[in-house]
N, C-alpha and C positions, 0 to 999 in steps of 0.2 A: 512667213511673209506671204501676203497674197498683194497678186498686182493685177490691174484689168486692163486688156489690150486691147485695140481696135480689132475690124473681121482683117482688115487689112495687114496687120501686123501679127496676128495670128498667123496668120497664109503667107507671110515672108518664111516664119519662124518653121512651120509645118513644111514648107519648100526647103527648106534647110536641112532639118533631118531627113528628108527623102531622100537628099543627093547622097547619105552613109558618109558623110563628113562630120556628121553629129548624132551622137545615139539618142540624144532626148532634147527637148526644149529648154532644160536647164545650161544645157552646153551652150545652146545657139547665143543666149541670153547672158551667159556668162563671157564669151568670146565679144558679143556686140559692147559689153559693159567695158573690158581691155580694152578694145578697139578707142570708145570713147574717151578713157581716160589719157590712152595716150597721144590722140590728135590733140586736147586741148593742153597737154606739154609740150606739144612741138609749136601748137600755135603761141601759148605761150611764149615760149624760145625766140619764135618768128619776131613778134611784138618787141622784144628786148631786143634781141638783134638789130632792129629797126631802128627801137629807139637809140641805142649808141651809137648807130652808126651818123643819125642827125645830132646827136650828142658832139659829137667826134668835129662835124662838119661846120657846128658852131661856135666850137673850140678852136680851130684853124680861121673860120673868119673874121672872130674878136682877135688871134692873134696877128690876124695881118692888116688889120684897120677897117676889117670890112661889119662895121656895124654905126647904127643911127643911135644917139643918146636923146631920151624923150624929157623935155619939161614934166612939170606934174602933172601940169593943165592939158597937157598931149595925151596923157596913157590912156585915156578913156576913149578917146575917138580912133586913136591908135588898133587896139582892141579889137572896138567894132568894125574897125576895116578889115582884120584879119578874120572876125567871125563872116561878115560878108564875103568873104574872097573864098573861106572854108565853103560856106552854104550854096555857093554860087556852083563851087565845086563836085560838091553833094548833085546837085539838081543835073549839070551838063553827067558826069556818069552814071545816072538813073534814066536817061533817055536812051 
């Protein structure tokens, strides 16, 4: 397998084995590829964790009477008020 790196990412990888934390490039490469796979398990995890836990919080306030029942003719403008509320949200944490 051949891969091409930036100068930049060459020079992380070559910083790497000079510290004798790693004897060749294939190490550095092979430790950063671990690395990767298991952040995006945990982020996974994160994500699931999350989502049950608003799972969980939904469930508790259907059982205690805490929800709005929408007509038909509701759920569309329903919707887009949550998509606005989302985007709104987007935009205030991006400043």
């Amino acid at each position: 397998m051949h891969i091409s790196l930036t100068p930049e990412l060459e020079n992380i990888i070559k910083e790497k084995v000079k510290t004798g934390l790693y004897n060749n490039a294939s190490e550095v490469v092979r430790e950063a590829l671990r690395f990767m796979k298991t952040n995006e398990e945990l982020v996974y995890q994160i994500k699931l964790d999350s989502f049950r836990m608003k799972l969980t919080e939904g469930e508790r306030d259907f059982d205690t009477g805490r929800y709005k029942e929408l007509e038909q003719k509701d759920i569309e403008s329903f919707f887009q008020e949550l998509k606005n509320r989302a985007q709104d949200r987007i935009k205030q944490e991006s400043q």
